[in-house]
C-alpha positions as CSV (number, residue, x, y, z in Angstrom):
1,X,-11.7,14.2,3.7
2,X,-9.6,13.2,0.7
3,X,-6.6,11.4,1.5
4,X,-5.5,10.2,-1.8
5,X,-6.1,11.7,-5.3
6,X,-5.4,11.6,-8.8
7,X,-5.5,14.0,-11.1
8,X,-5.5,13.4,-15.2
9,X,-2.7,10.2,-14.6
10,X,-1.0,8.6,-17.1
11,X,1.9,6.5,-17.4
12,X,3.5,5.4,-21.2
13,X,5.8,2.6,-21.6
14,X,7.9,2.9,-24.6
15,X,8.5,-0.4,-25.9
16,X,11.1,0.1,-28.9
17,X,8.7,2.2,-31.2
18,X,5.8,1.8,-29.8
19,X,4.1,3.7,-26.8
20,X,2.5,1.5,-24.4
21,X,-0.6,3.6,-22.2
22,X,-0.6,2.1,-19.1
23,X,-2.9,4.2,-17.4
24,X,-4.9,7.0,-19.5
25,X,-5.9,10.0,-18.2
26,X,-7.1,8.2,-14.2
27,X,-8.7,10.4,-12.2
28,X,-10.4,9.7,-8.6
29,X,-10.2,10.2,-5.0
30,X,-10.1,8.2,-2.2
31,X,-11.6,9.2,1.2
32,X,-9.7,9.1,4.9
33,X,-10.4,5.6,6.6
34,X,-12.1,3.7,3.1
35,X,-11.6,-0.1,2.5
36,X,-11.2,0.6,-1.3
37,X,-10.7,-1.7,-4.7
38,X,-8.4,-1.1,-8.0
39,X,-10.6,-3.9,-9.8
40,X,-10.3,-5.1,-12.8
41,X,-9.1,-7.8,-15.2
42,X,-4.9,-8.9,-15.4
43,X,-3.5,-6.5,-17.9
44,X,-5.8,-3.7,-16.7
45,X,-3.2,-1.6,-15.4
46,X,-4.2,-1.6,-12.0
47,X,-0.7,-2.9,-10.0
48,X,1.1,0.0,-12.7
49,X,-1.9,2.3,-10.8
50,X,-0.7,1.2,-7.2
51,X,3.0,1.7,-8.0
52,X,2.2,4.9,-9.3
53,X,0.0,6.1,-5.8
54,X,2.7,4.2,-4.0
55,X,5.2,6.5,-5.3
56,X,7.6,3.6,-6.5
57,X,7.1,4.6,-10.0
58,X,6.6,8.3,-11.8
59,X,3.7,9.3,-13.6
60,X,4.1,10.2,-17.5
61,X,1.9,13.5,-16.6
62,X,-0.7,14.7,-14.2
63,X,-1.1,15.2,-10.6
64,X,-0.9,12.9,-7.5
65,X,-1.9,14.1,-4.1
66,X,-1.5,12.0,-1.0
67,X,-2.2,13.2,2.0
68,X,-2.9,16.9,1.0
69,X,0.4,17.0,0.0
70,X,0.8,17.6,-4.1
71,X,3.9,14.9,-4.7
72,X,5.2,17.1,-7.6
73,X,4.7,20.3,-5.4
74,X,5.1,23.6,-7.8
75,X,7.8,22.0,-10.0
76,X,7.5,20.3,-13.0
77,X,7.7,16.6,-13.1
78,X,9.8,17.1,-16.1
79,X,12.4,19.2,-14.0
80,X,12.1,17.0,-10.9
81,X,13.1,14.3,-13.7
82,X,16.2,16.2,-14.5
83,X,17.4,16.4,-11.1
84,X,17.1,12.5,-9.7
85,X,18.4,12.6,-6.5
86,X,15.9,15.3,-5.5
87,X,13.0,13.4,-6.8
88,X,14.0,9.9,-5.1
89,X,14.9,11.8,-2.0
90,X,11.1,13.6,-2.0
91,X,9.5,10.4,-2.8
92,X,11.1,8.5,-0.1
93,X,10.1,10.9,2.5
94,X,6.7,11.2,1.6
95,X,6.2,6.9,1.4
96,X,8.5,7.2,4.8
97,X,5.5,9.2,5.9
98,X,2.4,8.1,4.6
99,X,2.2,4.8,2.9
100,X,2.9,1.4,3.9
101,X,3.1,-2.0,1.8
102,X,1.5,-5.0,1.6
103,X,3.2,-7.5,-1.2
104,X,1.8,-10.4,-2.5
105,X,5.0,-12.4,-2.1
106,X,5.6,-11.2,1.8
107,X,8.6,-9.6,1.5
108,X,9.8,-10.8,5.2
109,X,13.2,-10.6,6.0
110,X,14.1,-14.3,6.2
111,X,17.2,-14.2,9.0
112,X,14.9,-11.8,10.7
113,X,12.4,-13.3,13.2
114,X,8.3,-12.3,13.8
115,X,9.1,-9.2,15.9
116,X,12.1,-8.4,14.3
117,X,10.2,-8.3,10.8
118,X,7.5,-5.9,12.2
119,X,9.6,-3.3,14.2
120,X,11.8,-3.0,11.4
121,X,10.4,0.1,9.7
122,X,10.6,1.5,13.1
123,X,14.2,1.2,13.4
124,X,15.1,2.3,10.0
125,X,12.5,5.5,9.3
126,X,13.2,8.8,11.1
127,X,9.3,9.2,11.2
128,X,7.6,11.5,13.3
129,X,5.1,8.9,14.3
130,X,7.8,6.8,15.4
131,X,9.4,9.9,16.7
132,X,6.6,10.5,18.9
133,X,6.9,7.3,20.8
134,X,9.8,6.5,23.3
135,X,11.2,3.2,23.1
136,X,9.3,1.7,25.2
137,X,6.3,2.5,23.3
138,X,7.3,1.3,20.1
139,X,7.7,-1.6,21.8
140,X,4.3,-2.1,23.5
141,X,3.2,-0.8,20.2
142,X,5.0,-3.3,18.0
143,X,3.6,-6.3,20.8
144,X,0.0,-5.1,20.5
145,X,-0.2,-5.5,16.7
146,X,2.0,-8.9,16.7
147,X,-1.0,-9.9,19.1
148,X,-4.1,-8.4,17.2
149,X,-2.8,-10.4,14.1
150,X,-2.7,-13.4,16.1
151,X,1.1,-14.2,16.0
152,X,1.7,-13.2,20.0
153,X,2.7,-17.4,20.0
154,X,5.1,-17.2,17.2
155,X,7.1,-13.7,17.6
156,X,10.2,-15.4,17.7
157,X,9.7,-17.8,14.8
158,X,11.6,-16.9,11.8
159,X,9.4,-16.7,8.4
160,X,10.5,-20.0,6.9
161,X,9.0,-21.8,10.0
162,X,5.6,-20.0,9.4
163,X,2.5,-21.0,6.9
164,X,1.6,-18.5,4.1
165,X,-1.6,-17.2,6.2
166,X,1.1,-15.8,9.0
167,X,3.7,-14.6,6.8
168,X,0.8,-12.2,5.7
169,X,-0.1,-11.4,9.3
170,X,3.6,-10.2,9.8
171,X,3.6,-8.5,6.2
172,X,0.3,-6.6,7.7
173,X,1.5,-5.7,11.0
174,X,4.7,-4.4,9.0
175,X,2.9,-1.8,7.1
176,X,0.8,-0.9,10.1
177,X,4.1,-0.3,12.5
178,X,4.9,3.0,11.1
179,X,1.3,4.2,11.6
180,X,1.4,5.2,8.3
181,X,-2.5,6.2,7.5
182,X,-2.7,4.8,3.8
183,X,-1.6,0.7,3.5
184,X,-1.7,-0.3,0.2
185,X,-2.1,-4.2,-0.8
186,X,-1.4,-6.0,-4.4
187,X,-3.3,-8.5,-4.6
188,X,-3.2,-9.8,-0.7
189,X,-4.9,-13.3,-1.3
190,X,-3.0,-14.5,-4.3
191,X,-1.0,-16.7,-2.9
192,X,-3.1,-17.9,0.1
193,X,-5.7,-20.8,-0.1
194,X,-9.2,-20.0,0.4
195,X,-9.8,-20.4,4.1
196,X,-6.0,-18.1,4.8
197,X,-7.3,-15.6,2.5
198,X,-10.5,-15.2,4.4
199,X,-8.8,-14.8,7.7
200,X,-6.4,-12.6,6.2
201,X,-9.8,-10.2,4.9
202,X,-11.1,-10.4,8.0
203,X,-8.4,-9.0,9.8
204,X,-7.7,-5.9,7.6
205,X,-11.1,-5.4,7.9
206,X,-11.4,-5.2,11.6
207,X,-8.2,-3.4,11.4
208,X,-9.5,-0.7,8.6
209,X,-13.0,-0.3,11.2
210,X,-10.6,0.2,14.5
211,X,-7.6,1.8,13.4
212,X,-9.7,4.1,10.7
213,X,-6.5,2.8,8.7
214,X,-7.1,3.4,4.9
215,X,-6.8,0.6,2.6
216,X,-6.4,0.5,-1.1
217,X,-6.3,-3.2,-3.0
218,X,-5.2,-4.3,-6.5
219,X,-6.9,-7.0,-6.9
220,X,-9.6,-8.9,-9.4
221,X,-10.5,-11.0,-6.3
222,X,-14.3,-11.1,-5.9
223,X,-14.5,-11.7,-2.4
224,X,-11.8,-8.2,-1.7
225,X,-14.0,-6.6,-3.8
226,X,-17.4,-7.2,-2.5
227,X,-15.9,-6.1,1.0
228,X,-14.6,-3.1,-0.2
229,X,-16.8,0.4,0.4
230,X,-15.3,1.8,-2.8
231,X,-14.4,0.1,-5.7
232,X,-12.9,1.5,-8.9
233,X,-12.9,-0.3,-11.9
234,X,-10.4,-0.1,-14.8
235,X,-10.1,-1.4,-18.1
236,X,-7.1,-0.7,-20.5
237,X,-5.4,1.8,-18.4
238,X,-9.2,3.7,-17.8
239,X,-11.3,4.1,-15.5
240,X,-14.7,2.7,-16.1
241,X,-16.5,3.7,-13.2
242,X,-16.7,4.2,-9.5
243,X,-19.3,2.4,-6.8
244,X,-19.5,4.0,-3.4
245,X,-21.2,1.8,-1.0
């Protein structure tokens, strides 16, 4: 079953006089439970491509579905653009519901320690996964993924007292609080050494096979990419191809 899908995307930058395609015409699907790949070179417009199926930025025209649910629904993106606050307020709720984020940079709240960090989301979305738990449930919940991303030992630690390769772990077992079923990831690895990155692939790996959790990467990392069971590849804003493995 789809999960995600785009439908004739593109996004234009106007940069003084001149128009700027960012992404021309994308079209693709992504499958429920897929480890898949935005590949291509810096400049490609891949991380524009994630923002744009992460719902942080709007489309220039076409259709994004995520989720079975058509983001634009029957009105125009041009009217939802006239009306602002009724466009940020569906956008939130369907990330709120469906998406979580992995950043390159972390993105941990720095006063906030390990545990805090990861039950966050819980405490601030009115989510009906989270709704569906009682308190003590998000609790166990938030413990088990704070111990299946090997941090059990440091949940009280504050992020400035961990290495890059654990601020990543809490970054993951962020996304994954909310149960959201898509987790998307800009490049993951880029600022990890060699061995941390590995680890880090590993682990969203066994995640993606036990949790049937779907991930979709920016990357031009060779290694994310040769894991990946679908990999789209773009160049100049297109898509060049697809591999389905």
């Amino acid at each position: 079953m789809s999960i995600l899908e785009l439908q004739g995307v593109s996004k234009i930058y106007q940069m003084g006089k001149t128009s700027v395609n960012a992404v021309n015409e994308a079209s693709f699907s992504i499958e429920q439970g897929e480890f898949a790949a935005l590949s291509g070179p810096s400049g490609s417009g891949k991380s524009t491509m994630l923002n744009l199926i992460g719902l942080i930025d709007l489309p220039t025209s076409g259709k994004i579905i995520v989720n079975e649910t058509d983001v634009y629904g029957e009105t125009a993106l041009s009217a939802l653009k006239s009306i602002p606050s009724k466009l940020d307020k569906r956008m939130t709720e369907l990330r709120r519901q469906n998406l979580g984020f992995i950043f390159q940079n972390f993105n941990l709240i720095q006063v906030l320690n390990v545990r805090e960090n990861v039950e966050l989301p819980l405490k601030l979305g009115h989510l009906p996964q989270s709704r569906a738990m009682n308190a003590a449930q998000q609790s166990e919940w938030v413990d088990f993924l704070i111990e299946t991303v090997g941090l059990t030992n440091w949940k009280k630690h504050k992020p400035s007292e961990l290495s890059g390769g654990q601020r990543q772990r809490v970054a993951i077992a962020r996304a994954l609080s909310t149960k959201a079923p898509i987790i998307l990831a800009d490049e993951p690895t880029a600022n990890l050494d060699s061995k941390n990155g590995d680890q880090i692939l590993q682990l969203m790996k066994k995640l993606n096979r036990e949790l049937k959790t779907t991930f979709v990467f920016s990357t031009h990392d060779a290694k994310i990419v040769e894991m990946c069971d679908h990999v789209i590849r773009i160049k100049d804003g297109k898509i060049l191809g697809e591999e389905r493995r």
